[in-house]
DSSP file (Angstrom, degrees, kcal/mol; ACC not computed):
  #  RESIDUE AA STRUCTURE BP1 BP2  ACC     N-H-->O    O-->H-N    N-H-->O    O-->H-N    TCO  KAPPA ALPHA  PHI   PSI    X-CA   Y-CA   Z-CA
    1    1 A X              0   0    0      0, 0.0    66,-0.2     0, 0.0    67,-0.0   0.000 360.0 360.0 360.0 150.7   80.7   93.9  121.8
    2    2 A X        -     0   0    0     64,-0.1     2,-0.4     1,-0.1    67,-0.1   0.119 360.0-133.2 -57.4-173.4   79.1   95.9  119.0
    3    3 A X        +     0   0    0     65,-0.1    36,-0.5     2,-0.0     2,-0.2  -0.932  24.5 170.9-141.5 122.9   79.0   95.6  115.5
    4    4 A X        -     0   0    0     -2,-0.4     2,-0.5    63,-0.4    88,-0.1  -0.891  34.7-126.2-127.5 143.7   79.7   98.6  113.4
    5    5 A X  E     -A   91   0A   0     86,-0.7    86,-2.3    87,-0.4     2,-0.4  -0.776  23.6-166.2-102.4 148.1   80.1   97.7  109.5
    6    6 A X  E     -A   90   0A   0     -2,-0.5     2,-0.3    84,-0.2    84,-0.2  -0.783   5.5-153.9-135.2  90.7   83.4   99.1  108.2
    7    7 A X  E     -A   89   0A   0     82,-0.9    82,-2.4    -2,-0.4     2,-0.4  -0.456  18.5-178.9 -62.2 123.3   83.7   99.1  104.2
    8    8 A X  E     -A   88   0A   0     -2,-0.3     2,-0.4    80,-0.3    80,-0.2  -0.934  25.0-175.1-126.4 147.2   87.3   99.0  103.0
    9    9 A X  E     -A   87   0A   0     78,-2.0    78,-1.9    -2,-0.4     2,-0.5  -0.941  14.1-165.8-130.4 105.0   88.4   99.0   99.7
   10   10 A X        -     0   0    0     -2,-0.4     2,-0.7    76,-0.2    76,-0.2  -0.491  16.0-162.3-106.6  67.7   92.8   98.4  100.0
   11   11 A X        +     0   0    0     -2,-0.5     2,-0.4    74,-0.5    -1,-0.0  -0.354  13.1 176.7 -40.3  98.0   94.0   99.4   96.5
   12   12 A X        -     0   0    0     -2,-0.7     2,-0.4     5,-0.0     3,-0.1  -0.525  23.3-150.4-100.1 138.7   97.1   98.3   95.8
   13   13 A X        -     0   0    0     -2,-0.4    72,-0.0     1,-0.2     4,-0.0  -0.924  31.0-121.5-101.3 137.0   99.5   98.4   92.6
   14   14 A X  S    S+     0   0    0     -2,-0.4    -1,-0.2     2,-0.0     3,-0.1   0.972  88.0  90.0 -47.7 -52.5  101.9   95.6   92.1
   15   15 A X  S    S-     0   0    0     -3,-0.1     2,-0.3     1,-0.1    -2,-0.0   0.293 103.2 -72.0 -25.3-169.0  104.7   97.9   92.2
   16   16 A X        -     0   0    0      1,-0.1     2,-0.1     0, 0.0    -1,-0.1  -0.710  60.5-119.5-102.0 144.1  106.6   98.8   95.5
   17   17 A X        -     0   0    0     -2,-0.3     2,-0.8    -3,-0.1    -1,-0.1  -0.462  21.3-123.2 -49.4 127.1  104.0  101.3   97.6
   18   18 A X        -     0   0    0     -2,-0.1    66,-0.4    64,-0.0    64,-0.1  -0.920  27.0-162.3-102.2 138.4  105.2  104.3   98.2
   19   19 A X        -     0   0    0     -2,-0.8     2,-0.3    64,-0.1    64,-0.1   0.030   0.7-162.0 -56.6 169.2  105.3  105.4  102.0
   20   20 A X        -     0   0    0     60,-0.1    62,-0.6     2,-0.0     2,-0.3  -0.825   6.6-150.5-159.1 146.4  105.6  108.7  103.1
   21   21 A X        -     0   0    0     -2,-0.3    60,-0.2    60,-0.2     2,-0.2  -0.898  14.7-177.1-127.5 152.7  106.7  109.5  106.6
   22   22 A X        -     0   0    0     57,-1.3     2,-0.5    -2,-0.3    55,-0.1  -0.592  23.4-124.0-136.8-178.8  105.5  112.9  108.7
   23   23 A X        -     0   0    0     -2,-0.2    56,-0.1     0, 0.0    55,-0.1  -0.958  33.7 -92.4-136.8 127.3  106.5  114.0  111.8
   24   24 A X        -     0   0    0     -2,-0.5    54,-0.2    54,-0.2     2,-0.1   0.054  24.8-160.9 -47.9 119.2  104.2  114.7  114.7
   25   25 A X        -     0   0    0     52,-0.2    -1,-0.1     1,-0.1     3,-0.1  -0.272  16.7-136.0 -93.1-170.3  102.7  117.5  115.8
   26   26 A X  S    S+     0   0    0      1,-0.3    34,-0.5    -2,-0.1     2,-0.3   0.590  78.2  38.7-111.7 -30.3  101.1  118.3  119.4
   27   27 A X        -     0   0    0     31,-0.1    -1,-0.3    32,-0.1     2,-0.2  -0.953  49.2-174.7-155.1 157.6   98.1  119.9  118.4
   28   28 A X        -     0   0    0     29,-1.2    31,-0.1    -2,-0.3     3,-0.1  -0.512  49.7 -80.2-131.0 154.4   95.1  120.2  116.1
   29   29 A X  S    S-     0   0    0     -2,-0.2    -1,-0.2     1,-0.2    27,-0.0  -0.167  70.8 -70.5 -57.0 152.9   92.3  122.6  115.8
   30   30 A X        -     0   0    0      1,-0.1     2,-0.3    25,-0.0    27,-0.2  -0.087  52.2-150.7 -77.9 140.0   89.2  122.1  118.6
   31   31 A X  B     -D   56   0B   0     25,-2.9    25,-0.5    22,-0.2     2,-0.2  -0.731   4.6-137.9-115.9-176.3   87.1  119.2  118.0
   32   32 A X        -     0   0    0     -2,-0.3    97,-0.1     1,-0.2    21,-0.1  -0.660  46.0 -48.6-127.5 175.7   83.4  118.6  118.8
   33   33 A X        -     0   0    0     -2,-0.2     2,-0.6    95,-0.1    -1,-0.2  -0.042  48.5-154.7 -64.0 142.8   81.3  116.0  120.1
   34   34 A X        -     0   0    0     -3,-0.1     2,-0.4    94,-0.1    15,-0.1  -0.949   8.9-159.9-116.5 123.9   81.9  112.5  118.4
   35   35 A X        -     0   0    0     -2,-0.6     2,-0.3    15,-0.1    15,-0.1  -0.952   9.3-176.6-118.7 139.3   78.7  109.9  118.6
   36   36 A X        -     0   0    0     -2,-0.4    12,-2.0    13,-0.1     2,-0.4  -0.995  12.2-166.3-128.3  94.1   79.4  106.5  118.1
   37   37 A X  E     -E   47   0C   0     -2,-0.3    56,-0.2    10,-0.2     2,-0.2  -0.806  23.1-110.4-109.2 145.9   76.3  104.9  118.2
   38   38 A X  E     -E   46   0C   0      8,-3.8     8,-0.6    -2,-0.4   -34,-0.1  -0.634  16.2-148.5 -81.0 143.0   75.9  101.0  118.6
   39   39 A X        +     0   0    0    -36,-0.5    -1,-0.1    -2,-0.2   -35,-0.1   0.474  55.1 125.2 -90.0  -8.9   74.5   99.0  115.3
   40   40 A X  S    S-     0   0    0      1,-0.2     2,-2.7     6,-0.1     6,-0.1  -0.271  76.4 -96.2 -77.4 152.3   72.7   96.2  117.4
   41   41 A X  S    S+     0   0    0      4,-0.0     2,-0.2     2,-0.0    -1,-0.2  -0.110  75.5 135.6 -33.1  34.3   69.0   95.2  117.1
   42   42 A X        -     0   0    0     -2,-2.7     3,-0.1     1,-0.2     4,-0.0  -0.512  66.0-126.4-107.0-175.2   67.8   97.2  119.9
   43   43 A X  S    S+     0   0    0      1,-0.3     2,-0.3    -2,-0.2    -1,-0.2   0.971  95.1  27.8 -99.6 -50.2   65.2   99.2  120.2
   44   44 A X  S    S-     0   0    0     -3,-0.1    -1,-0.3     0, 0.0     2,-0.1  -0.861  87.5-107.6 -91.9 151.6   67.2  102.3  121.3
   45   45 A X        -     0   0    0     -2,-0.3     2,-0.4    -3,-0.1    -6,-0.1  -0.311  24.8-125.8 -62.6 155.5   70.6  103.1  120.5
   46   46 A X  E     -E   38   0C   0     -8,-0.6    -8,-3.8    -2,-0.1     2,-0.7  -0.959  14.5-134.5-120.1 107.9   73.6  103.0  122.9
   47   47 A X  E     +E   37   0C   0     -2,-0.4   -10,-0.2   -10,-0.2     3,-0.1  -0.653  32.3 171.4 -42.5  92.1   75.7  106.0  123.4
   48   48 A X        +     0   0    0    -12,-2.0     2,-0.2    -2,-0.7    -1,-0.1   0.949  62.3  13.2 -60.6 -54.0   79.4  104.5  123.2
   49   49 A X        +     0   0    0    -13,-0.3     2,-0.4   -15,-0.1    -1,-0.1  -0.931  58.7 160.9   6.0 120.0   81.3  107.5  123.1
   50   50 A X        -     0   0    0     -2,-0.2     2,-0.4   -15,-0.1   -15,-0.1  -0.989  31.1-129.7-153.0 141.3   80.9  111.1  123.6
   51   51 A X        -     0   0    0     -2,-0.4   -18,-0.1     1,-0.1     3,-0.1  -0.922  10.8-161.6-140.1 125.2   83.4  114.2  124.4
   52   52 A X  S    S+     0   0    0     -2,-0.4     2,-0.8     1,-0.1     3,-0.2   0.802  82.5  63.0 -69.7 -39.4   82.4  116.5  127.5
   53   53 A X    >   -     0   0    0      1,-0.2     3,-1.0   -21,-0.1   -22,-0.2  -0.795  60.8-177.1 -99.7 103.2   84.6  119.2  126.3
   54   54 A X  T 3  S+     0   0    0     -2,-0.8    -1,-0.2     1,-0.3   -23,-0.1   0.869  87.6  61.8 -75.1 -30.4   83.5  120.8  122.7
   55   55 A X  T 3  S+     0   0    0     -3,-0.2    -1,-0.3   -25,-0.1     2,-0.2   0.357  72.4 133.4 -88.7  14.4   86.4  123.0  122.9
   56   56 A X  B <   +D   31   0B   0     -3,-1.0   -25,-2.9   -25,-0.5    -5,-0.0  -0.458  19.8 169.7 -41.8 118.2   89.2  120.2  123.0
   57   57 A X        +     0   0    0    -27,-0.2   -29,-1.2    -2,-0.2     2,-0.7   0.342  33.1 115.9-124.1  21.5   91.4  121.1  120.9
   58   58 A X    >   -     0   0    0      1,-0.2     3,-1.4   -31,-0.2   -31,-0.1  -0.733  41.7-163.6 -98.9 108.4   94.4  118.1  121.9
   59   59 A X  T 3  S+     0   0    0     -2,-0.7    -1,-0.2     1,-0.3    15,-0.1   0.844  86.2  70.4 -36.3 -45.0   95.2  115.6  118.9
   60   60 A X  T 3   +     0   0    0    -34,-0.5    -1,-0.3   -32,-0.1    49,-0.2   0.826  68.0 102.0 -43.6 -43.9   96.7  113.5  121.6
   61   61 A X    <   -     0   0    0     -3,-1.4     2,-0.5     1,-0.1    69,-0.3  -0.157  51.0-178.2 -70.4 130.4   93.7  112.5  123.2
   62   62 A X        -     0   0    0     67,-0.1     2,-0.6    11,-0.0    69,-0.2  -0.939  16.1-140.6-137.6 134.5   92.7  108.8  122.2
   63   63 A X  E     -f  131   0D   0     67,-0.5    69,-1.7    -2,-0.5     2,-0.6  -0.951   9.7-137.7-102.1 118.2   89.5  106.9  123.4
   64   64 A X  E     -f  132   0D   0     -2,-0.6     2,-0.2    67,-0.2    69,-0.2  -0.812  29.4-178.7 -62.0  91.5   89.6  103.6  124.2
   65   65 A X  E     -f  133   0D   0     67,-1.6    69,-1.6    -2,-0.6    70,-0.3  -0.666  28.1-171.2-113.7 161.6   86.7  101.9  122.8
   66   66 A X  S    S+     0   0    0     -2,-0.2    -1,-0.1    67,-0.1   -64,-0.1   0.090  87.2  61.8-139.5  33.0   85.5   98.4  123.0
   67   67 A X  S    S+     0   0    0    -66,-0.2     2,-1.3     1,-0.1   -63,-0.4   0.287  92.6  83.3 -95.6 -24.3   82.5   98.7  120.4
   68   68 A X        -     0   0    0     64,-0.1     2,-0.4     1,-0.1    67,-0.3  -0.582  58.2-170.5 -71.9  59.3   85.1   99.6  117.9
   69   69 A X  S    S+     0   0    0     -2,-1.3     2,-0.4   -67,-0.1    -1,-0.1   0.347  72.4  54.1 -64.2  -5.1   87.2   96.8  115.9
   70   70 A X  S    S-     0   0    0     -2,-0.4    64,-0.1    65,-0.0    51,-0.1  -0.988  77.9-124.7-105.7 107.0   89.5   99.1  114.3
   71   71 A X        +     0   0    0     -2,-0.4    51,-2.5    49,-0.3     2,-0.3  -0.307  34.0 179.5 -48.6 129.4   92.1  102.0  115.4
   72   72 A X  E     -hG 122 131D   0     59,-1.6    59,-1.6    49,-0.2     2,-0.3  -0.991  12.7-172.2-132.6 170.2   91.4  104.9  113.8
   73   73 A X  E     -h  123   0D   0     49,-3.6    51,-1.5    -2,-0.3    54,-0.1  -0.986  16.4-159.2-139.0 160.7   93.1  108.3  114.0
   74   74 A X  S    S+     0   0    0     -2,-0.3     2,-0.9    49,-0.2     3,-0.2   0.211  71.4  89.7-121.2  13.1   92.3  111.7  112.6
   75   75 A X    >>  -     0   0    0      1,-0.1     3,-4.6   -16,-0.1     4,-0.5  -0.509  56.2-166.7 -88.3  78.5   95.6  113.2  112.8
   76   76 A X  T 34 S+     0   0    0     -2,-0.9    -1,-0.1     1,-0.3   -54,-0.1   0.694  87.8  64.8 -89.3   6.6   97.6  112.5  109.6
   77   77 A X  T 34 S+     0   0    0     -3,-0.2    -1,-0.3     1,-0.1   -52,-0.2   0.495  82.0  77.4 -89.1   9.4  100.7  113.7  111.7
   78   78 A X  T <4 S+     0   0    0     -3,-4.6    29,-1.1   -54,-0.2   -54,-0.2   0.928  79.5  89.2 -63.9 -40.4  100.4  111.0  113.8
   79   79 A X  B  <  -J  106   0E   0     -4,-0.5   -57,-1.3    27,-0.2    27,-0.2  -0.102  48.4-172.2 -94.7 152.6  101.9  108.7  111.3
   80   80 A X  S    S+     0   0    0     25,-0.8     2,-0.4     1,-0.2    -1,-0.1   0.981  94.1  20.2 -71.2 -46.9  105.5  107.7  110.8
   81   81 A X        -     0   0    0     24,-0.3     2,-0.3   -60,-0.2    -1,-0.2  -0.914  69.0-168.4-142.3 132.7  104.0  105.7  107.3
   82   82 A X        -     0   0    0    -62,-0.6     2,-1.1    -2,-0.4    22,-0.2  -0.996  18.2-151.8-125.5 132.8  100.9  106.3  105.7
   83   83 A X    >   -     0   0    0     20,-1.1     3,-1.7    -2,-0.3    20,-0.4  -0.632  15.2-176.3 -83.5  84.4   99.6  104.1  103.1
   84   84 A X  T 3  S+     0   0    0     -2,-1.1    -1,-0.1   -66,-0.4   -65,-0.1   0.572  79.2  75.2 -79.0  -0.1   97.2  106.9  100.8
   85   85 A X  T 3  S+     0   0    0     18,-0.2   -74,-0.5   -75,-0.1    -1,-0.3   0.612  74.2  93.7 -78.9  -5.1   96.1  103.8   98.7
   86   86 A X    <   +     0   0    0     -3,-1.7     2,-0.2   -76,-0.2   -76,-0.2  -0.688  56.0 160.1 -86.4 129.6   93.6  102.6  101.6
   87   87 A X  E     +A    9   0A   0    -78,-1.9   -78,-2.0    -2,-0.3     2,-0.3  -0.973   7.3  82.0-158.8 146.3   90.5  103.7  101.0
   88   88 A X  E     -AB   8 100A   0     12,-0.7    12,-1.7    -2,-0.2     2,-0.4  -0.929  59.7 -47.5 164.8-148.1   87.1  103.2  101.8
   89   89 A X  E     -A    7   0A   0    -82,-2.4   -82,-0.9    -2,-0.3    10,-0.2  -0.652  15.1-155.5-130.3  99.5   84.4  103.8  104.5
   90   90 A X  E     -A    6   0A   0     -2,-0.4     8,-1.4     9,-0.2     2,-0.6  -0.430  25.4-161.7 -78.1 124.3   83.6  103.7  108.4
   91   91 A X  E     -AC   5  97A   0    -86,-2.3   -86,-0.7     6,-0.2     6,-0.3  -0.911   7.3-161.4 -99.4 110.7   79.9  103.4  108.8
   92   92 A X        -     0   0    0      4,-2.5   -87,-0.4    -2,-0.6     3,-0.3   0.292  30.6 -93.9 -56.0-167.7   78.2  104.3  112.3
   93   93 A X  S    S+     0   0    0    -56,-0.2   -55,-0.1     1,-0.1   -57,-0.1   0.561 122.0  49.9 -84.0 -29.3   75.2  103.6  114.0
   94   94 A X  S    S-     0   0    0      2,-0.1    -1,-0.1   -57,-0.1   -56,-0.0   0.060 119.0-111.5-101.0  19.1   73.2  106.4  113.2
   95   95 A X  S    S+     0   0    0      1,-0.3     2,-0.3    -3,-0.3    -2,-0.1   0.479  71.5 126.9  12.3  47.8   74.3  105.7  109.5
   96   96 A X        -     0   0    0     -5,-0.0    -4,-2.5     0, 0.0    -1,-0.3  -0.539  46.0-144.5 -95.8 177.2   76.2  108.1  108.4
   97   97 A X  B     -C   91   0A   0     -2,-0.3     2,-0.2    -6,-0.3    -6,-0.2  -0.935   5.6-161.6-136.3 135.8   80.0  107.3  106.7
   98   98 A X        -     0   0    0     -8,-1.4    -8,-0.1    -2,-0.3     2,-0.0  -0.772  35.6 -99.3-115.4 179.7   83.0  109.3  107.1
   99   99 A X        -     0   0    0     -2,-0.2     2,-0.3   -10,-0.2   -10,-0.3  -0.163  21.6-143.2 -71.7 170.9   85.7  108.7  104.6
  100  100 A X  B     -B   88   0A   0    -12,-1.7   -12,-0.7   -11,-0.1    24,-0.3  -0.900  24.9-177.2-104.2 166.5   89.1  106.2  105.7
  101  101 A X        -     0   0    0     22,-1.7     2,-0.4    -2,-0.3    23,-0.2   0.257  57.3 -19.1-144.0 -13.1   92.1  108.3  103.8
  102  102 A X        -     0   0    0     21,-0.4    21,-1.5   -17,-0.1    -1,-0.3  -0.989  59.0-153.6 177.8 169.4   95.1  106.1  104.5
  103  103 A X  E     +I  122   0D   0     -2,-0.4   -20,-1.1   -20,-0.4     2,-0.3  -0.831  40.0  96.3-170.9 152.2   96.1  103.3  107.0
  104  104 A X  E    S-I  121   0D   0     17,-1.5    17,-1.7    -2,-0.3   -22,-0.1  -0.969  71.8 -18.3 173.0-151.8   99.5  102.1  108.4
  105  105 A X        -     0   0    0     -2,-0.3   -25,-0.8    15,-0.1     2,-0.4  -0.119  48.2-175.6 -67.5 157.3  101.6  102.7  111.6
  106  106 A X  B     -J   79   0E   0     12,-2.1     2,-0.5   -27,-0.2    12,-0.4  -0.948  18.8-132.3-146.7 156.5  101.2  105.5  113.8
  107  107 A X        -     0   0    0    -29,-1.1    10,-0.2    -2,-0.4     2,-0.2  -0.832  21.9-172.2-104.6 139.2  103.5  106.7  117.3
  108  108 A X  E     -K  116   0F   0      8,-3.1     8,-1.0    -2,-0.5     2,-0.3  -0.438  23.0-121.0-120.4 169.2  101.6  107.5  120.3
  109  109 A X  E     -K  115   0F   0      6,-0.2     2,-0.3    -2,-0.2     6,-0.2  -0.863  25.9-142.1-101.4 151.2  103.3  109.0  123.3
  110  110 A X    >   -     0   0    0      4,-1.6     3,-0.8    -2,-0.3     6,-0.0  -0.844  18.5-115.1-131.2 145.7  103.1  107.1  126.5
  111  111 A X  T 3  S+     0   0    0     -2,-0.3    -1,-0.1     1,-0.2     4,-0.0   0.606 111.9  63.7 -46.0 -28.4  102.7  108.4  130.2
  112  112 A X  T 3  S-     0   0    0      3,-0.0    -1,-0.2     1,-0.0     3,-0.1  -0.130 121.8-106.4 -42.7   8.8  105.9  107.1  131.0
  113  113 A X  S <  S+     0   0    0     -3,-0.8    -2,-0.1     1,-0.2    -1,-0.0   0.300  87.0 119.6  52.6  12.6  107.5  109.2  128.8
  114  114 A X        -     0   0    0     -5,-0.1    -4,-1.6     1,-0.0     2,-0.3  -0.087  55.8-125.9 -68.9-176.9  108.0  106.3  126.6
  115  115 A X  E     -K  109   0F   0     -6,-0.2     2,-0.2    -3,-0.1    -6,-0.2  -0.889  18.7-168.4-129.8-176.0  106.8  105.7  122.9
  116  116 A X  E     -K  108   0F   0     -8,-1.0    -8,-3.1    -2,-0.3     2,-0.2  -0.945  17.8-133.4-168.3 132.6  104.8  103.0  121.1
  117  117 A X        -     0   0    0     -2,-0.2     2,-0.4   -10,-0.2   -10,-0.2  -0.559  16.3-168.1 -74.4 151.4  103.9  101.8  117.5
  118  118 A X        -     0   0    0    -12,-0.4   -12,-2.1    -2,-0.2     3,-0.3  -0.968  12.7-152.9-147.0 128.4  100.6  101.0  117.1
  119  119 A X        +     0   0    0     -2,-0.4   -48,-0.1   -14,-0.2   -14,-0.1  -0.246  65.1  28.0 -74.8 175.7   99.8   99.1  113.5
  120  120 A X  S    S+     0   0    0      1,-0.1     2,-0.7   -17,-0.1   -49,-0.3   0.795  77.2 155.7  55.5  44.2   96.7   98.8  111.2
  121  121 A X  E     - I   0 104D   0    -17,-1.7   -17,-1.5    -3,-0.3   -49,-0.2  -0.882  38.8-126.2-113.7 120.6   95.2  102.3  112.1
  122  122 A X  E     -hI  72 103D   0    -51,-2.5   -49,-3.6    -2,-0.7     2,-0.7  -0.248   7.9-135.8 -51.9 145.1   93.0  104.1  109.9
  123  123 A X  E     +h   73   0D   0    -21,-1.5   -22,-1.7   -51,-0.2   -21,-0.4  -0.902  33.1 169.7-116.2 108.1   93.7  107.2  108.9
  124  124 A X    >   -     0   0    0    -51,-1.5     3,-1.6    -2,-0.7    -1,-0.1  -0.624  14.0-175.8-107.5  41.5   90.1  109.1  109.2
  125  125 A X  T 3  S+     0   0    0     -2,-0.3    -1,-0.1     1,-0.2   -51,-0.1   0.771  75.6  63.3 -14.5 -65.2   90.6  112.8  108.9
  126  126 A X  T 3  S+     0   0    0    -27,-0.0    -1,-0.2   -26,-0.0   -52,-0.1   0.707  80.3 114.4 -31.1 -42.9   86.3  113.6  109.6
  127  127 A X    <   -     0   0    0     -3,-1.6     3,-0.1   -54,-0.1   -93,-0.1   0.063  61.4-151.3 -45.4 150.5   86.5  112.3  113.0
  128  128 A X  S    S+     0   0    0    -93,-0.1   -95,-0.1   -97,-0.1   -94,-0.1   0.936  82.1  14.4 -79.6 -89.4   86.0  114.3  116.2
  129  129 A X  S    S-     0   0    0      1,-0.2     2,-0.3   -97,-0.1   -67,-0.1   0.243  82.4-100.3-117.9 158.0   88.0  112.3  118.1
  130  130 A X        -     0   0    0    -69,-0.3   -67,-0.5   -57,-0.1     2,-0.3  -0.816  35.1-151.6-119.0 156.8   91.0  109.1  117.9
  131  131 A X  E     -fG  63  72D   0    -59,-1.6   -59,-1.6    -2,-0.3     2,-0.6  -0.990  13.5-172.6-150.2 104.8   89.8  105.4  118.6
  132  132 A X  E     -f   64   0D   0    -69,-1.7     2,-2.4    -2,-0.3   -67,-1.6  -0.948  18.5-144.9 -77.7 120.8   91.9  102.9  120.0
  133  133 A X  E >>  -f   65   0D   0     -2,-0.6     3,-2.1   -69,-0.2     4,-0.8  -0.445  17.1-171.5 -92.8  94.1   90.2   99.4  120.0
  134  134 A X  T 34 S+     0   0    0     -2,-2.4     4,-0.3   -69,-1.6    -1,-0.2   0.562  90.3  64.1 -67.4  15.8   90.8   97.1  122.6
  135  135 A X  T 3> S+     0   0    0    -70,-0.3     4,-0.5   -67,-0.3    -1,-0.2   0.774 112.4  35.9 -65.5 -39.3   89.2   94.6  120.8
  136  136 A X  H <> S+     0   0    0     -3,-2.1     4,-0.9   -68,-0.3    -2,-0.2   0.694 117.3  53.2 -77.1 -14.3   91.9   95.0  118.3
  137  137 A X  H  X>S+     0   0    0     -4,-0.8     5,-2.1     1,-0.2     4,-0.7   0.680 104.0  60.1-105.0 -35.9   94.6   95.6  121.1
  138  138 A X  H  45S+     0   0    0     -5,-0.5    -1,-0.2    -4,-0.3    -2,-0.2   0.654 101.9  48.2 -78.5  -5.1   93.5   92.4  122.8
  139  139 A X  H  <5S+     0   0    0     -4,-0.5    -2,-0.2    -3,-0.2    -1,-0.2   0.693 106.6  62.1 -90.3 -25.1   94.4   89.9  119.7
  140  140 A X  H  <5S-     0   0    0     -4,-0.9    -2,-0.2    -5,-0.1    -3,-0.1   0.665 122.9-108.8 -38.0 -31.5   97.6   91.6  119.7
  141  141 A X  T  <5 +     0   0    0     -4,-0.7     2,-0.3     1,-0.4    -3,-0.2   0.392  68.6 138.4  90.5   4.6   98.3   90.4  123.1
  142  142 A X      < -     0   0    0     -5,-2.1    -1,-0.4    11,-0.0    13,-0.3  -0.698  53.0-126.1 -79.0 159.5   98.1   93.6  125.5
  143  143 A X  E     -L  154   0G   0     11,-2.7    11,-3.0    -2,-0.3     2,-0.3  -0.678  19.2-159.6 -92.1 140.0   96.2   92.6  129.1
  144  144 A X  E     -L  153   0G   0      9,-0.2     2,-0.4    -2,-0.2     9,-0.2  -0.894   9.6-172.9-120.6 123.7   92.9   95.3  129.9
  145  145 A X  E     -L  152   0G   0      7,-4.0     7,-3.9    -2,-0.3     2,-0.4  -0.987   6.0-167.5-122.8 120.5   92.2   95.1  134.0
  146  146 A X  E     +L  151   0G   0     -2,-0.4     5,-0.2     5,-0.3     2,-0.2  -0.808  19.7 155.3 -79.3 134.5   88.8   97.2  134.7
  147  147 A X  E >   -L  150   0G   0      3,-1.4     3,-1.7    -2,-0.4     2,-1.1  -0.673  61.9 -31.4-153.9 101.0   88.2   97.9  138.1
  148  148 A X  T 3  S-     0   0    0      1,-0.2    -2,-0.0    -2,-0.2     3,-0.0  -0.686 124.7 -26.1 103.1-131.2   86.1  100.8  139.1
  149  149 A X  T 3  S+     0   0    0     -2,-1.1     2,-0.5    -3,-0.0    -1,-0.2   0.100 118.7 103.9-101.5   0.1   86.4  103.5  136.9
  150  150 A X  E <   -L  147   0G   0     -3,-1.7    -3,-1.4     2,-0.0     2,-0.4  -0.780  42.4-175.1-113.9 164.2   89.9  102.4  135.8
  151  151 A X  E     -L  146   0G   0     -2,-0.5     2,-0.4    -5,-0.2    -5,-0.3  -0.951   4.6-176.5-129.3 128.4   91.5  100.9  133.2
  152  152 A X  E     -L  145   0G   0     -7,-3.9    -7,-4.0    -2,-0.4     2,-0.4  -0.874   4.5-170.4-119.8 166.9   95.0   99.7  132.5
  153  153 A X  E     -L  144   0G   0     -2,-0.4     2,-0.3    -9,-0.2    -9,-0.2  -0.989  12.4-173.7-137.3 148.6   96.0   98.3  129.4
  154  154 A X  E      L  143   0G   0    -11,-3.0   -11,-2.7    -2,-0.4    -2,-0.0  -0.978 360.0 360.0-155.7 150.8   99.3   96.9  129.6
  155  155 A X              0   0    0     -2,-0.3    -1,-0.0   -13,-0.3    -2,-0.0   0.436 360.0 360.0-102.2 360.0  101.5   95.4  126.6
């Protein structure tokens, strides 16, 4: 897997945190292509990620990446709880930095018309695009089966 450096700074008060909970919208203004380039010693970079469609404009839409060690999301009405004291920086490949703005839970909708929490997600406003990490989804304990061109991830 790659290795992408991700600077955090989690500023905390002793006091109690305050939370704040939003409620979830369905869609965001059109994003553009998001490159995710891999940090390793090679002599060219490796496209991980890339969006066909400049004119996306669906919040919903999450990429499953497995270069990635962290969820992030750019949607701050995905989350039920945001922590606004998390701060810090996600660095790419190509080195540029967007900011991080927040981290905590956020609730995804599932094809099954179910839901799901999903912890520990950075809240990344800058971003094209939303990042699940199955690195991070596999120490949790979901199963990823590849075959083909599909993928299930199962909890």
């Amino acid at each position: 897997m790659g290795t992408h450096q991700l600077e955090i700074v989690e500023e905390r008060e002793e006091e109690e945190e305050e939370k704040e909970e939003v409620i979830i919208k369905d869609r965001m203004k059109s994003e553009k292509v998001n490159l995710i380039k891999d940090q390793q010693d090679v002599e060219e970079p490796t496209l991980l990620l890339a969006l066909k469609n400049e004119e996306s404009n669906d919040a919903n839409i999450w990429y499953l990446d497995n270069g990635e060690s962290n969820h992030m999301c750019r949607c701050k009405e995905a989350f039920v709880k945001l922590d606004k004291k998390v701060k810090g920086n996600v660095s790419f490949g190509d080195f540029s930095k967007v900011q991080i703005q927040g981290k905590y839970i956020i609730l995804i909708s599932l094809k099954d018309g179910g839901h799901s929490l999903i912890t520990n997600v950075y809240y990344v406003p800058k971003l094209k695009s939303n990042i699940l990490s199955l690195e991070q989804l596999l120490e949790r304990g979901y199963e990823i089966h590849m075959k083909d061109c599909f993928l299930w991830l199962r909890d």
